[in-house]
MARGU-430039 format. One record per atom (N, C-alpha, C): x, y, z; residue in one letter. Coordinates in steps of 0.1 Angstrom, whole numbers, padded with zeros to 4 digits, always signed. Atoms other than C-alpha are relative to their C-alpha. Layout:
N
XYZA;...
***
This chain:
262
-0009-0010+0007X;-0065-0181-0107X;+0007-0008-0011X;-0006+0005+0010X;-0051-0190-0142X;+0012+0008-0003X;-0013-0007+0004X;-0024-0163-0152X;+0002+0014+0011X;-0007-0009-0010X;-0004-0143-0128X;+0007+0006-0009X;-0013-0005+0004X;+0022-0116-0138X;+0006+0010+0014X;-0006-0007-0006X;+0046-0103-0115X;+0011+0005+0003X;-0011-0010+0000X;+0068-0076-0110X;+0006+0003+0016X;-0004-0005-0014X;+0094-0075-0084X;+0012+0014-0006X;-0011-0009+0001X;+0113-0043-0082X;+0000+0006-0011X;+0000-0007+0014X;+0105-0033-0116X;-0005+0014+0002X;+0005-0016-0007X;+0087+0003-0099X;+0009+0004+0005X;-0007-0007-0018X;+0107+0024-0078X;-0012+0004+0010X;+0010-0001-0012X;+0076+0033-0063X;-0007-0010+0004X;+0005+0013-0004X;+0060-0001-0064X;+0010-0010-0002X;-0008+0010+0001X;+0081-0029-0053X;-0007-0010-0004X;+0012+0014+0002X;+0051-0052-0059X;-0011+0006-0008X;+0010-0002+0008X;+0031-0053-0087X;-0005-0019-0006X;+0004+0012+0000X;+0007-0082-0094X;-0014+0001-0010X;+0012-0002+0011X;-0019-0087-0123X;-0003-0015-0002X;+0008+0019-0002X;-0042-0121-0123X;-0012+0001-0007X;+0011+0004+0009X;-0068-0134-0141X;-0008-0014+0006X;+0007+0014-0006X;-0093-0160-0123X;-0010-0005-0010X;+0007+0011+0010X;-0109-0186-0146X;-0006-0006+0007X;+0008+0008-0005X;-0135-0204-0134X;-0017-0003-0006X;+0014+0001+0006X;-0172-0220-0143X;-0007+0013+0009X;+0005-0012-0011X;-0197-0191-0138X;-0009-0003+0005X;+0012+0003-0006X;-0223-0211-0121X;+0009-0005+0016X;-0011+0002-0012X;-0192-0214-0094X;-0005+0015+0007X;+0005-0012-0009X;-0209-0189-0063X;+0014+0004+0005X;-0010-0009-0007X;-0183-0162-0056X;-0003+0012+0005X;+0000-0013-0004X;-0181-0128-0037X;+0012+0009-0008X;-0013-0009+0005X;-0162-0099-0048X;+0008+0005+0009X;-0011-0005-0011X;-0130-0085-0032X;-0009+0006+0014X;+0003-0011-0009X;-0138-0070+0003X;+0008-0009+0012X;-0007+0005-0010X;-0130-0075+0036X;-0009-0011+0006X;+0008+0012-0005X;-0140-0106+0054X;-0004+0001+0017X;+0010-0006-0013X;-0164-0105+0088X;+0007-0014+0005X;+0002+0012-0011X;-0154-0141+0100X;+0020+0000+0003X;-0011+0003-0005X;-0118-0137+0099X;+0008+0014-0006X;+0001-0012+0001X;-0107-0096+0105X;+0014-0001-0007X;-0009-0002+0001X;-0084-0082+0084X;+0007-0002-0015X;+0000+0003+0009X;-0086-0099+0051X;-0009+0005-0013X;+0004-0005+0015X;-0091-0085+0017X;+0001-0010-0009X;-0001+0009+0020X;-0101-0107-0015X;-0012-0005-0002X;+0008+0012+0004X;-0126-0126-0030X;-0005-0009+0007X;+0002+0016-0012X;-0143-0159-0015X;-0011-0008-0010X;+0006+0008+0008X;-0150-0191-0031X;-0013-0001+0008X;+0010+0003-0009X;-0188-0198-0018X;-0002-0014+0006X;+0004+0018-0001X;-0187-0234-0024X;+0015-0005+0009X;-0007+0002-0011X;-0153-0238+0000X;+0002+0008+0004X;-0004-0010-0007X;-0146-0207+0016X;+0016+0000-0001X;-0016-0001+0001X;-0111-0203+0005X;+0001+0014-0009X;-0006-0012+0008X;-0095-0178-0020X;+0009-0003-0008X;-0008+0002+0011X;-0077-0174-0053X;+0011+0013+0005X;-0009-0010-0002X;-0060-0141-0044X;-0005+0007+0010X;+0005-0008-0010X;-0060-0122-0013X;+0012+0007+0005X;-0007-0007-0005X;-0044-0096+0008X;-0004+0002+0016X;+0007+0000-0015X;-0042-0089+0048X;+0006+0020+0002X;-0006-0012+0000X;-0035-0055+0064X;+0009+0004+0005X;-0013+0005-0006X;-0003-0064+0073X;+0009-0001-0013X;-0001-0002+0011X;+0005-0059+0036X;+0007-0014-0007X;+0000+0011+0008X;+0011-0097+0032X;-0012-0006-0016X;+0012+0003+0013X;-0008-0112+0000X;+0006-0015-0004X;-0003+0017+0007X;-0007-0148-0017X;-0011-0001-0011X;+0009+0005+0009X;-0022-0162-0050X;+0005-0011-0004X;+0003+0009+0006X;-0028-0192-0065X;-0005-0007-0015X;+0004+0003+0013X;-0028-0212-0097X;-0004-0017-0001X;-0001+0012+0003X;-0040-0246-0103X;+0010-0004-0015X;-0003+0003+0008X;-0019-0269-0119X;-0002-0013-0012X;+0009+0007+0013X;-0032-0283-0155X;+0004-0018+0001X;-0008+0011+0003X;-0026-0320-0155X;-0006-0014+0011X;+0008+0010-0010X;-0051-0350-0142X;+0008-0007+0009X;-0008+0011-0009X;-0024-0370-0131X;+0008+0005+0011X;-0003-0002-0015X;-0018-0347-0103X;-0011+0005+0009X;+0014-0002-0007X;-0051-0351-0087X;+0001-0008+0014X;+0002+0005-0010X;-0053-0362-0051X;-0013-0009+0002X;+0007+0006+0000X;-0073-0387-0042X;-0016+0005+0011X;+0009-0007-0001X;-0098-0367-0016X;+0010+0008+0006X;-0011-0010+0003X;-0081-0334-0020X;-0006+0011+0011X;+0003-0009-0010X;-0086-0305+0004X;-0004+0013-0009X;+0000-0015+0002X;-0094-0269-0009X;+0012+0008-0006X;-0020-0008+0004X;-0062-0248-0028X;-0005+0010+0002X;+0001-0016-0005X;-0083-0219-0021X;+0007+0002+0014X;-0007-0004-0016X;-0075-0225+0020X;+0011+0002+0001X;-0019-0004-0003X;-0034-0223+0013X;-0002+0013+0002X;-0003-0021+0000X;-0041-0182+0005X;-0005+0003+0014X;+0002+0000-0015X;-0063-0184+0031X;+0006+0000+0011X;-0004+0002-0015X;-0047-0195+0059X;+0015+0004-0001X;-0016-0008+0002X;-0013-0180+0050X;-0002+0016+0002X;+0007-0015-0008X;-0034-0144+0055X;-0006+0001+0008X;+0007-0001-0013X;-0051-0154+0083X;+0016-0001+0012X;-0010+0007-0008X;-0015-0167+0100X;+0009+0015+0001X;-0006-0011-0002X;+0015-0147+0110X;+0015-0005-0001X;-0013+0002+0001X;+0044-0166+0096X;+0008+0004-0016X;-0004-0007+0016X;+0066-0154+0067X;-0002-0011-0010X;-0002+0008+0013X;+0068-0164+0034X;+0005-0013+0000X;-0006+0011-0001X;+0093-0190+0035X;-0007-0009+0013X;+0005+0011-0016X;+0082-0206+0073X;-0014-0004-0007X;+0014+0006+0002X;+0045-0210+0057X;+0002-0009-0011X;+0001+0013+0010X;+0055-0232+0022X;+0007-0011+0006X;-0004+0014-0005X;+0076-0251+0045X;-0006-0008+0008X;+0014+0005-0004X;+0045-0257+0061X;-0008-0007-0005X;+0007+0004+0010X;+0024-0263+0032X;+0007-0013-0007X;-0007+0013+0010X;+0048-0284+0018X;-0001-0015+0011X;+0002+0013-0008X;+0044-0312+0048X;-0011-0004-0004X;+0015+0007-0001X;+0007-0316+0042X;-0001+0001-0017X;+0001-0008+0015X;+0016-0307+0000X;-0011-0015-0006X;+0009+0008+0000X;-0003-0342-0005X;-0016-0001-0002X;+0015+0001-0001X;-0036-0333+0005X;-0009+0006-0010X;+0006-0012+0009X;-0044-0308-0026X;+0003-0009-0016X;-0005+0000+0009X;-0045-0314-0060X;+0011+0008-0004X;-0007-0008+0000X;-0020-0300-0079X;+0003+0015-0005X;+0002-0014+0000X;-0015-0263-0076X;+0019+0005+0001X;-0011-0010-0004X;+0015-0233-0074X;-0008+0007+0005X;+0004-0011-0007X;+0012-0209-0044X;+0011+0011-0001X;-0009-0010+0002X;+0031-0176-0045X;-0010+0005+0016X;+0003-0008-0008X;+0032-0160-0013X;+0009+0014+0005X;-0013-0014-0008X;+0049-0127+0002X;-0009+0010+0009X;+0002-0014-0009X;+0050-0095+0024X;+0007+0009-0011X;-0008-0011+0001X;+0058-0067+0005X;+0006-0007-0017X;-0004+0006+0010X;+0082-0075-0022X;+0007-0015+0003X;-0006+0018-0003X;+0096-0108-0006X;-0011-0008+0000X;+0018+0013+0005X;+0075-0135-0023X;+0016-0012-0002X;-0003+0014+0001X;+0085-0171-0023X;-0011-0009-0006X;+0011+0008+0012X;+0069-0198-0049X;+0001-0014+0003X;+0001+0017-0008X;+0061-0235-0041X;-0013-0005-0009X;+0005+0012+0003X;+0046-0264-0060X;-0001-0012+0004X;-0002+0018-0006X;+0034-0298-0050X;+0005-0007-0009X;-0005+0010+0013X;+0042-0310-0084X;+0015-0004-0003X;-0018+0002+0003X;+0081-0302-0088X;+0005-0001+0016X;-0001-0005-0017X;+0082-0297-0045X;+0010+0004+0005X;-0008-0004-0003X;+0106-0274-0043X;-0002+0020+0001X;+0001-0013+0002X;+0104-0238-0029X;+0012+0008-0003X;-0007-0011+0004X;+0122-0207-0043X;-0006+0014+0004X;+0005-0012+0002X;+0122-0173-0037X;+0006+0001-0011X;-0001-0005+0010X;+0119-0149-0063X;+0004+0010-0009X;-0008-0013+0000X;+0143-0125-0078X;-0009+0006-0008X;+0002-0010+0008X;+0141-0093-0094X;-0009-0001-0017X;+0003+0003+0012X;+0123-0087-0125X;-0015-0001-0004X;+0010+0006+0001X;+0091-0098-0145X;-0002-0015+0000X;+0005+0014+0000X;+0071-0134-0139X;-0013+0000-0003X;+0014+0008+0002X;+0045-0155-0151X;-0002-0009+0001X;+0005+0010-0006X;+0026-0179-0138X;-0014-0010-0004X;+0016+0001+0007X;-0005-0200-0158X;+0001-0011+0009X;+0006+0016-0009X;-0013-0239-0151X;+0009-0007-0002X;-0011+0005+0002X;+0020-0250-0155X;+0012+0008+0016X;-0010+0000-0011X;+0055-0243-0133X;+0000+0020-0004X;-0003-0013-0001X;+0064-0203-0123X;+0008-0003-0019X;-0010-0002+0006X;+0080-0189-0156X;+0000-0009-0016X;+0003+0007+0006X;+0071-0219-0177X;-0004+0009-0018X;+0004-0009+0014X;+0067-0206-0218X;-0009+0002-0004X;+0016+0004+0006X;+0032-0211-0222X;-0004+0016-0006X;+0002-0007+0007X;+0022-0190-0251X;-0008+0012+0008X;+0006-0011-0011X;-0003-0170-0223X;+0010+0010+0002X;-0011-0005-0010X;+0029-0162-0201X;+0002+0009-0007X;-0007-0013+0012X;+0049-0147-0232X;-0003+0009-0003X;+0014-0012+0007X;+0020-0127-0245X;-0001+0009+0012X;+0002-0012-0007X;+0013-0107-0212X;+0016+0000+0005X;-0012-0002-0005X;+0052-0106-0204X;+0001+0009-0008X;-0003-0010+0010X;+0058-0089-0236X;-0008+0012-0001X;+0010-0013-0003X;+0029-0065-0231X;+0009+0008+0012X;-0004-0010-0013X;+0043-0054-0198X;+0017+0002-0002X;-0011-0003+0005X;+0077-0055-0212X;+0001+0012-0004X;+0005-0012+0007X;+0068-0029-0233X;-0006+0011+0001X;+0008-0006-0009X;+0048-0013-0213X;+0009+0016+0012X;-0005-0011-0011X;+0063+0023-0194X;-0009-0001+0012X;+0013-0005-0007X;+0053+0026-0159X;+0005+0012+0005X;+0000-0018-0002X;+0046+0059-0153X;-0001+0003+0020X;+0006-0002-0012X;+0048+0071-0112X;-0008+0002+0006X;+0016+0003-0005X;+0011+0074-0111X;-0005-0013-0012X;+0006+0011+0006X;+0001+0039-0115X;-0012+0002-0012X;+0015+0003+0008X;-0022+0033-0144X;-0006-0011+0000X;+0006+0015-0001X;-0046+0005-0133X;-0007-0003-0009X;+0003+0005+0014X;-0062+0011-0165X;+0003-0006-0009X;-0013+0007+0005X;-0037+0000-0183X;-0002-0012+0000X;-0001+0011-0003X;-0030-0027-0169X;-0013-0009+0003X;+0013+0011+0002X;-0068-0044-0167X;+0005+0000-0012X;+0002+0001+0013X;-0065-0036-0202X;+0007-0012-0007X;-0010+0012+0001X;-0034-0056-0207X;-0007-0012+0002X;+0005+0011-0002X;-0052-0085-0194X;-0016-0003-0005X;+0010+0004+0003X;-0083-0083-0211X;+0004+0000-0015X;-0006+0003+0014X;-0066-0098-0246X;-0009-0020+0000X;+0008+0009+0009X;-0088-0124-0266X;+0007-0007-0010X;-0016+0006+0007X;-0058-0138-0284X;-0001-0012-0002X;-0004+0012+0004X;-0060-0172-0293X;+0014-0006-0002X;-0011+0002+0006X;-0026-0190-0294X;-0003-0010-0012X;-0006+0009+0010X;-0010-0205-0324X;-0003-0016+0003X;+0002+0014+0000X;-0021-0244-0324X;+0015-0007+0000X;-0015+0008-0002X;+0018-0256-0330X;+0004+0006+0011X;-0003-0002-0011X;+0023-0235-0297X;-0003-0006+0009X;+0010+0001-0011X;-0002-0249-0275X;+0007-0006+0007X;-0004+0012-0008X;+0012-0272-0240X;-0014-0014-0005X;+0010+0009-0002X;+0001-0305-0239X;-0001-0004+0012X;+0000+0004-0018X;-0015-0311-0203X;-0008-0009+0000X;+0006+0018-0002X;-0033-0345-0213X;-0018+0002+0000X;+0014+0000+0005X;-0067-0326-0222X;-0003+0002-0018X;-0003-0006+0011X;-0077-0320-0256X;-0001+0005-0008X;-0008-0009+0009X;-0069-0300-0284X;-0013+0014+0000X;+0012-0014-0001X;-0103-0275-0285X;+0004+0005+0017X;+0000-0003-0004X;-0102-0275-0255X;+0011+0007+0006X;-0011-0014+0003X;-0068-0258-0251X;+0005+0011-0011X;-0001-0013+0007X;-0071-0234-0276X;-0010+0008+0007X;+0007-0007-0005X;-0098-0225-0256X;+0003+0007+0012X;-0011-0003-0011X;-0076-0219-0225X;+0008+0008-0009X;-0008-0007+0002X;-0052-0203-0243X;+0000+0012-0003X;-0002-0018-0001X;-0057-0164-0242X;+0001+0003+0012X;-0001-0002-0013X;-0050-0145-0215X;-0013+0002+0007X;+0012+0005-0007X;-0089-0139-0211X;-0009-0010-0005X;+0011+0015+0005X;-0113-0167-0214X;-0008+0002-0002X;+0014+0003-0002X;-0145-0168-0226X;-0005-0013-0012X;+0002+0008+0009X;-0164-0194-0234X;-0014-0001+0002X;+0011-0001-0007X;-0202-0204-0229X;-0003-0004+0015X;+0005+0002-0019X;-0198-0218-0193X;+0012+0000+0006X;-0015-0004-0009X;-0158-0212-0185X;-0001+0013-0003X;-0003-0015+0006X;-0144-0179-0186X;+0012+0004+0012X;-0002-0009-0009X;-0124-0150-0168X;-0010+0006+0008X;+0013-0005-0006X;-0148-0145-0140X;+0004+0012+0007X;-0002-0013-0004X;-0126-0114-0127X;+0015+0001-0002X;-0016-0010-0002X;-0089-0091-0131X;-0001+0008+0009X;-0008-0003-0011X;-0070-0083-0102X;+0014+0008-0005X;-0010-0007-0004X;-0044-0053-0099X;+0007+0002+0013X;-0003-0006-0012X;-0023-0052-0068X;+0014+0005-0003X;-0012-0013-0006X;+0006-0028-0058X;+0001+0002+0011X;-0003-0001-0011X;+0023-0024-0026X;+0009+0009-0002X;-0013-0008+0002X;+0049+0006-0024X;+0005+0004+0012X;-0015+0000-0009X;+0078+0017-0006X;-0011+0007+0015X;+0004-0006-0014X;+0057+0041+0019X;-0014-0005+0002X;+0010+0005-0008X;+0031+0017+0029X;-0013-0003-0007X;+0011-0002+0010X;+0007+0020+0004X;-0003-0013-0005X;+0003+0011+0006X;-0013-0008-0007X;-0017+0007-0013X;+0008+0002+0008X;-0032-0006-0042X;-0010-0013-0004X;+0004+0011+0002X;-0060-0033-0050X;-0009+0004-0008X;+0013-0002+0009X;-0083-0033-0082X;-0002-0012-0008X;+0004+0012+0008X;-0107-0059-0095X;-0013+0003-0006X;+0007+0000+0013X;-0128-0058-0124X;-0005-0015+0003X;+0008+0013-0005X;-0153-0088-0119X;-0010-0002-0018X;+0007+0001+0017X;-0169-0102-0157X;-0011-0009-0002X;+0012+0012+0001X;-0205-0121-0168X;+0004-0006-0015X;-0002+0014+0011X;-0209-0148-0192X;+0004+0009-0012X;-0007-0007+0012X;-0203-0122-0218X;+0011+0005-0003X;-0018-0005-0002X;-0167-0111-0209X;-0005+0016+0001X;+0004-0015-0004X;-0187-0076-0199X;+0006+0004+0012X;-0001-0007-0014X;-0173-0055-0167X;-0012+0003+0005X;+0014-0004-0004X;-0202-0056-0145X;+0001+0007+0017X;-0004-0006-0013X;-0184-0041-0110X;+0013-0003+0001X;-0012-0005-0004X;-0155-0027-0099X;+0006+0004+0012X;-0007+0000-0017X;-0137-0025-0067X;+0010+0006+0004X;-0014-0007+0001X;-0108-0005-0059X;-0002+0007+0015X;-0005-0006-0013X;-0091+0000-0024X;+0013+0006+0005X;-0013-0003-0001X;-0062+0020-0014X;+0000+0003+0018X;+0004-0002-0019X;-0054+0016+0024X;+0020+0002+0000X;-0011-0005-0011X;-0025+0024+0047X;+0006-0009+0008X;-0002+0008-0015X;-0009+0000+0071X;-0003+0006+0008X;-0004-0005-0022X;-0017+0006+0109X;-0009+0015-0007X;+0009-0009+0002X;-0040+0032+0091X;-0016+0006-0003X;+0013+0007+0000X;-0072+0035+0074X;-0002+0001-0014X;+0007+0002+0016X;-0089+0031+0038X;+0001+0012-0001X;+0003-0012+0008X;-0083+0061+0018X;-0006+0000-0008X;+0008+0001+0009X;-0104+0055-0007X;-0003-0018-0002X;+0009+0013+0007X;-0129+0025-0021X;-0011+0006-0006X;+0008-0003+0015X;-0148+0028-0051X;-0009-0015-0005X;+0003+0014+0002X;-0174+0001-0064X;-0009+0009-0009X;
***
């Protein structure tokens, strides 16, 4: 996952709103959202080549996502998986806070990454790079290959969209893919420097990527609201930055799938 945005509290009907963008090579084998058979309960994605996850949800209306973070010189030396933190924070049964203080003992073994995790609207954020967790107040965030919040021309750009942006009490998940399917190039005197270079971060720098063998390989909508409701929609994309399947689940706690659409 490259850009996160999220909304605590900004809904009255959704305390949790969550919009992501996963970047990745597209010769990288992945699944699309669904539920997982080896370990019950879990909704998201799955890398093929480790079995982990960029964004996922359980039915326990916890969720966690992930961002690597940009910057060789925080590469472990043989590094574990950053997909298995989401993982195994939705397979587990400890809160927010008890799991990064978890993660943070073994924070060593990964390159470096930000995890955001929560139940609901209580999310808590953790880096190995700065190693300090916070939860996270009120309001909108963004999150790319840098620290929560951090200015990177990406962040600003879909902040200000959703700034701007009315939400109406019937979610628009239209919308909001939409928002994240922006081809925007930043400004070159804007760009971060993360010690790669220079094409190659203008090429990173929109909120979607395409390129001939990186890209946005899918957008994620989630929403959690006050009476139990969990929204999930992902939009999955080919080398051409085309929508080629669609996913969309709306379930119940302690209930059952009201609808899925593909």
């Amino acid at each position: 996952m490259c850009l996160i945005a999220l909304g605590i509290n900004i809904s009255k009907k959704y305390p949790l709103l969550l919009l992501a963008n996963r970047d990745e090579f597209y010769r990288r084998k992945t699944t699309t959202a669904g539920f997982w058979h080896d370990i019950p309960g879990i909704w998201a994605g799955r890398d093929l080549q480790s079995g982990g996850t960029w964004l996922g949800v359980n039915e326990r209306g916890c969720w966690a996502a992930l961002t690597n973070y940009r910057d060789p010189k925080y590469f472990s030396d043989n590094p574990h998986s950053r997909g298995w933190l989401v993982r195994d924070y939705l397979a587990g049964n400890l809160s927010p806070l008890d799991y990064l203080n978890e993660v943070r003992k073994k924070s060593g073994d990964f390159h470096g990454f930000n995890l955001l995790v929560g139940q609901g609207s209580n999310c808590c954020y953790y880096s190995n790079v700065r190693d300090e967790i916070a939860e996270i107040n009120d309001g909108w965030h963004a999150l790319s290959n840098h620290f929560l919040d951090s200015p990177w021309p990406k962040s600003q750009r879909i902040l200000n969209k959703l700034q701007a942006m009315p939400l109406q009490e019937n979610l628009d998940v239209e919308a909001l893919h939409l928002c994240m399917y922006d081809h925007n190039r930043a400004e070159e005197s804007s760009l971060p420097d993360t010690g790669i270079p220079l094409e190659m971060e203008k090429m990173l720098s929109p909120i979607f990527i395409h390129s001939p063998d990186y890209g946005t390989r899918c957008s994620s909508i989630l929403a959690i609201g006050h009476n139990d409701v969990l929204i999930f929609s992902e939009k999955n994309y080919d080398q051409q930055a085309l929508a080629v399947e669609k996913t969309e689940i709306r379930y119940f706690f302690n209930k059952k799938i009201q609808k899925l659409t593909t």
